[in-house]
Phi, psi and omega in degrees: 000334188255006170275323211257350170298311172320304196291336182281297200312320191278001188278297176293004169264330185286321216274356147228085239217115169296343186306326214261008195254152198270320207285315140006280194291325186301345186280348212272134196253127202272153190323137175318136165256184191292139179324180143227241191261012194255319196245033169294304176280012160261339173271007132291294161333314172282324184254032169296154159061358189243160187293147185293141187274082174335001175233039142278133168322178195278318187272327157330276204301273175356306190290322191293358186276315174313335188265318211268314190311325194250358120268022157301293189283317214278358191271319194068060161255152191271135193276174194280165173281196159233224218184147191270349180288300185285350188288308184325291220288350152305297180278008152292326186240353166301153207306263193079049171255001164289294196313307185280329186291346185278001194262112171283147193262157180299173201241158201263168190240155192278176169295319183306318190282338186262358216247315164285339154277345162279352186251358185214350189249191188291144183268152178303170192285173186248143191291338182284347165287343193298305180347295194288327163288326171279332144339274183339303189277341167271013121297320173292356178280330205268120190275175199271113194282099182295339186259017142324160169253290197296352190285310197284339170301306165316313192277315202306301180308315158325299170287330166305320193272354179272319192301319189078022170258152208263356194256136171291179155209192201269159161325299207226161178152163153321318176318318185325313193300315198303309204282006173103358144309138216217343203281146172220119161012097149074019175307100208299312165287135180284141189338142163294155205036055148293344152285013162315292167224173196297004199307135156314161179280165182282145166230164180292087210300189207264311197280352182315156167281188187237304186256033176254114179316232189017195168270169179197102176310335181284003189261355182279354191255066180290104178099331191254351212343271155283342178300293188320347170246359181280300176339303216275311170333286167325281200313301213238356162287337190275107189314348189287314177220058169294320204265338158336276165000278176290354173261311190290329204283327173308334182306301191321336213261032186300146180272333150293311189248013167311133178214151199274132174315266157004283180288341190286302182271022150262321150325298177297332156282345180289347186313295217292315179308301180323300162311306167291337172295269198306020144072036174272318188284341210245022127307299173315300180320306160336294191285307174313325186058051157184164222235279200307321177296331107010283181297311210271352210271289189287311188280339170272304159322306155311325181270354155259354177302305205272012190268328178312301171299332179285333178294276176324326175258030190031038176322114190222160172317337160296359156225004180297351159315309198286325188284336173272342169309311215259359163254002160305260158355249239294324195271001168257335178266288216239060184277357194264346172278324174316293165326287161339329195244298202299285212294023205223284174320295156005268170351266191317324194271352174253359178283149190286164175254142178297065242294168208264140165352146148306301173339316184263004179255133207260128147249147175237093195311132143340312178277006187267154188274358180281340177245131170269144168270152206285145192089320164325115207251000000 
């Protein structure tokens, strides 16, 4: 009996070994499953500031960029800057397939009409370039976005590099205005100088706020959409012509001869859009083997064209319709002249100065009775 009680024993210590019990195990508490769409924003909350987590959706990640992005603008703290190269290389790999459907493609020509352009019009763009010409124009399609993270970098670097300040400022606000932005949310009226050129008045695009006081550069990007803050970008990050840059803005802010910065280098780009649809541009582009660089080239060049002429001709807002007319004209007939007056500027303002002649330097002996010596009564 005590054999066999024995023998019994070890059986009933397994069978109650708590580990081994199924109710035991039902206990065991199982991996978190995926948010679903009620708990994204507490797993934003949880995850600011920690590195992204290789098991969040696609759509996760999006919303926490939307989120960091949007206490950003509302904190007014400035997101770091960018570069004209990774902003570029963003809309290289972005859909932009709204954007690209907005592109008009050129319209085909008769025999008669293509038989006058080889022998007298402009030569067509070359295909390997197209590519990079529809890129352009489906930035200019592309409007300016707050849940962008890079649409708002752009903008931020921009005002840091006119302002010269290390410091950010809010999405909309009055700062706008110092750099020449003029656009207000939902403006019953179209922005002031909106006769600068011939562009539609802005209309309030869906995503605008409604009710945020201030200025607001997206409503100022008439025609241009980002290619027009891409433009401003080139202009004032490319060392060649930051002071260029920073000298025309000095002009706008002229007590006299003031003019809004912005809007001014939004006309210009619409020129330059203008020139590259109607192939005016794509002898260069051809000879260069490139389009943006081009565009952004032709657009520093319109703009010292017209800061020269706005100097020399006392130029105030009250005529600038005529000074864009007549560079209307001048960035379409003669952009190869145009070019040509930037790399001539270029030159000249990055060459070292030179020091003066032996010839031209006068000594004047001590001993003339015309000169005193310091102490000397």
């Amino acid at each position: 009996m005590s054999g066999a009680g024995g023998s019994e024993r070890p059986e009933q210590r397994l069978e109650q070994r708590p580990e081994e019990r199924p109710e035991h195990r039902q206990r065991v508490v199982p991996p978190i499953p995926a948010l679903g769409q009620g708990g994204v924003l507490q797993e934003l909350m949880l995850g600011v500031g920690q590195p992204p987590d290789p098991g969040i959706s696609e759509e996760q990640r999006q919303a926490r960029e939307e989120w960091e992005a949007l206490e950003e603008i509302q904190s007014g703290a400035a997101p770091p800057p960018i570069s004209f190269s990774e902003a570029l290389q963003h809309f290289q790999s972005a859909e932009l397939s709204s954007s690209r459907g907005k592109v008009r493609a050129p319209g085909r020509r008769g025999i008669l009409a293509a038989l006058l352009r080889c022998l007298c019009g402009p030569p067509r763009l070359r295909p390997q370039l197209r590519g990079e010409q529809e890129l352009a124009l489906a930035m200019a399609q592309c409007a300016l976005d707050d849940s962008e993270r890079v649409h708002m970098r752009i903008l931020q670097t921009i005002y840091r590099q006119l302002t010269r300040s290390r410091l950010g400022c809010p999405r909309y606000g009055e700062h706008w205005e110092e750099l020449g932005f003029q656009g207000t949310p939902c403006a019953p009226d179209p922005a002031p100088l909106a006769s600068l050129g011939h562009a539609p008045a802005p209309q309030c695009p869906s995503w605008t706020p409604k009710l945020i006081p201030g200025a607001d550069p997206g409503t100022d990007l008439r025609g241009t959409g980002m290619l027009g803050l891409m433009q401003i970008l080139f202009f004032v990050l490319d060392s060649r012509t930051l002071p260029l840059a920073r000298e025309i803005f000095q002009l706008s802010q002229h007590e006299t001869q003031n003019f809004p910065f912005c809007i001014m280098s939004v006309n210009i780009t619409r020129i330059v859009i203008q020139a590259l649809q109607e192939e005016r541009l794509s002898r260069e582009c051809n000879r260069r083997q490139q389009v943006i660089a081009v565009l952004n080239d032709l657009y520093a060049a319109a703009f010292l064209r017209l800061s020269r002429l706005w100097e020399q001709q006392h130029g105030t807002v009250a005529n600038a319709a005529f000074f864009l007319k007549e560079l209307e004209l001048s960035t379409k007939k003669k952009p190869r002249q145009l070019l040509k007056s930037l790399e001539a500027y270029l030159s000249r303002s990055l060459r070292p100065p030179s020091p003066p002649s032996s010839s031209q330097i006068q000594f004047t002996s001590i001993c003339d009775p015309g000169v005193e010596l310091e102490g000397d009564s």
